[in-house]
C-alpha positions as a printed Julia matrix, in Angstrom:
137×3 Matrix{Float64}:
 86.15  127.02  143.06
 87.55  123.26  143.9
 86.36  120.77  141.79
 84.3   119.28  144.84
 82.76  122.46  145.36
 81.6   122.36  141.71
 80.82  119.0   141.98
 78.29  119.73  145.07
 76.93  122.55  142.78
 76.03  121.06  139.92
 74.81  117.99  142.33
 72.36  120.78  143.73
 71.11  122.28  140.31
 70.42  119.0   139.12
 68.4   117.72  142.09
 66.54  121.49  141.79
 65.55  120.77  138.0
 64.59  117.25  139.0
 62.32  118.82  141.25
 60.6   120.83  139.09
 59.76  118.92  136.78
 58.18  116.58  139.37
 56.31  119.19  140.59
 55.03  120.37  136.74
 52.08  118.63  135.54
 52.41  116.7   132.76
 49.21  116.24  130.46
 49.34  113.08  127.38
 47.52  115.84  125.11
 49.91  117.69  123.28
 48.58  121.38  123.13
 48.85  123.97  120.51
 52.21  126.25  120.21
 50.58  128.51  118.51
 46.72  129.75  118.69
 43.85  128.76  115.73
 45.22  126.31  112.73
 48.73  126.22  111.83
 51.21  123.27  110.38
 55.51  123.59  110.49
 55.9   122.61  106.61
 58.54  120.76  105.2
 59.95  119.61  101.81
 62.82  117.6   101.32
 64.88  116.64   98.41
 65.34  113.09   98.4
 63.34  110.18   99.86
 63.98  111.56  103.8
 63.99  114.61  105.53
 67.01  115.89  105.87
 69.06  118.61  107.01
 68.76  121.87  104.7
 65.35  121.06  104.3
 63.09  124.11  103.03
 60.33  125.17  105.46
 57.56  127.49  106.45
 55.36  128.15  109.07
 51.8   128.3   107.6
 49.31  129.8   109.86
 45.54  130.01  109.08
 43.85  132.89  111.16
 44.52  134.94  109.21
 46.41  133.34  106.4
 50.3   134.07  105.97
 53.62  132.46  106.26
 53.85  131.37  102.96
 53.08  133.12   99.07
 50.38  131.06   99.02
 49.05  130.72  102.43
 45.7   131.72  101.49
 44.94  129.19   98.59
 46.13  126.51  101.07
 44.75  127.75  103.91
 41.32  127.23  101.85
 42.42  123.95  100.59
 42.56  122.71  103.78
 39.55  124.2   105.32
 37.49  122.2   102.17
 39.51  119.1   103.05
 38.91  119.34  107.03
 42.56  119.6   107.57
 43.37  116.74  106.28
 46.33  116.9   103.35
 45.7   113.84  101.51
 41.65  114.93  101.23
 42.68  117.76   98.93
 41.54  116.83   95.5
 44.42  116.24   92.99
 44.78  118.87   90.37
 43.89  117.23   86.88
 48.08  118.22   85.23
 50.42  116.09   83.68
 53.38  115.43   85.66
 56.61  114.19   83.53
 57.65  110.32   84.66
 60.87  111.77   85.84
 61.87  110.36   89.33
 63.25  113.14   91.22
 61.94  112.35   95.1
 60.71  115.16   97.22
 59.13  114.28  100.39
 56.61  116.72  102.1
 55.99  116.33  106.02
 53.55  118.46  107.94
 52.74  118.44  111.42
 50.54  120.98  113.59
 46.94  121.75  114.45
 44.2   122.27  112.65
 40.9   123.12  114.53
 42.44  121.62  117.68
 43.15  118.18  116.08
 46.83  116.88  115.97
 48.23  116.76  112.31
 51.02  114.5   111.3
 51.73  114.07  108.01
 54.09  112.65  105.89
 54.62  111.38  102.08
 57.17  111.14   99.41
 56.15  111.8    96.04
 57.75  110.99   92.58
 58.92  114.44   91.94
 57.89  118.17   92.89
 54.91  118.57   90.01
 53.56  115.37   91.24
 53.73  116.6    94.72
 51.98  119.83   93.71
 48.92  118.48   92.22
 48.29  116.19   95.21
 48.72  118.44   97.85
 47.59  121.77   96.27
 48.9   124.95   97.27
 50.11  123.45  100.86
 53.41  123.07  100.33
 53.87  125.55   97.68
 56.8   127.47  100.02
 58.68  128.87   97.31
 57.55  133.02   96.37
C-alpha cells in the first residue's frame, strides 16, 4: 500500500467515525454503568490522587466488592448516599499527619455522586466515612 493510498484510507475511516458519532444521540445526563447503587472507590496516599492508587468497586444490590461492602452499603443507605452524612465514629485518632485522600464517584438511587476529601491520616478518614472506604480485607 502507497502512502497516498493509506492516506485516502485513514481519510475515509475518519470521516466514517465522524459520522457516527453525529448520527449517535448525545444526552447531558450521564447514565448509570452499572444497574442499582454503586460508587468506583478510591484512596490515595498523599494529598492527590495518584497513580497506584488502591480501589474497589462497591456495589449495593446486593452488597459486595469490598470486605465490608455490607456495613457501608448500610451506611450509606442511612445517610441517603451521601458520604459526608455518615455520622463520625466517636475514636481517637493520633495528631499524626499522614494525608490520605478518599474520592468516590457513582450512583446511588439514580443520583450522580462525586465525592472527594483529604483527611489528616487513615484513622481519621475511617471514623468520618465509616466502613465506605474500608477496601483493605
Amino acid at each position: 500500500m502507497t502512502p497516498l493510498t493509506r492516506a485516502t484510507a485513514a481519510a475515509g475511516a475518519l470521516t466514517a467515525a465522524l459520522g457516527l458519532l453525529a448520527a449517535s444521540p448525545v444526552s447531558a445526563t450521564p447514565r448509570p454503568a452499572l444497574p442499582g447503587d454503586w460508587l468506583h472507590l478510591t484512596v490515595s496516599q498523599g494529598e492527590t490522587l495518584a497513580p497506584g492508587s488502591r480501589h474497589a468497586l462497591l456495589l449495593c444490590d446486593p452488597p459486595r466488592g469490598t470486605a465490608h461492602a455490607a456495613q457501608a452499603c448500610a451506611q450509606l443507605a442511612a445517610a441517603g448516599g451521601d458520604i459526608g452524612r455518615i455520622p463520625p465514629k466517636d475514636v481517637f485518632c493520633t495528631m499524626l499527619y499522614a494525608p490520605v485522600t478518599a474520592h468516590a464517584s457513582g450512583f446511588w438511587h439514580g443520583h450522580r455522586v462525586e465525592y472527594t476529601h483529604t483527611f489528616s491520616n487513615g484513622c481519621v478518614m475511617s471514623a468520618q466515612t465509616g466502613e465506605v472506604f474500608a477496601l483493605d480485607a
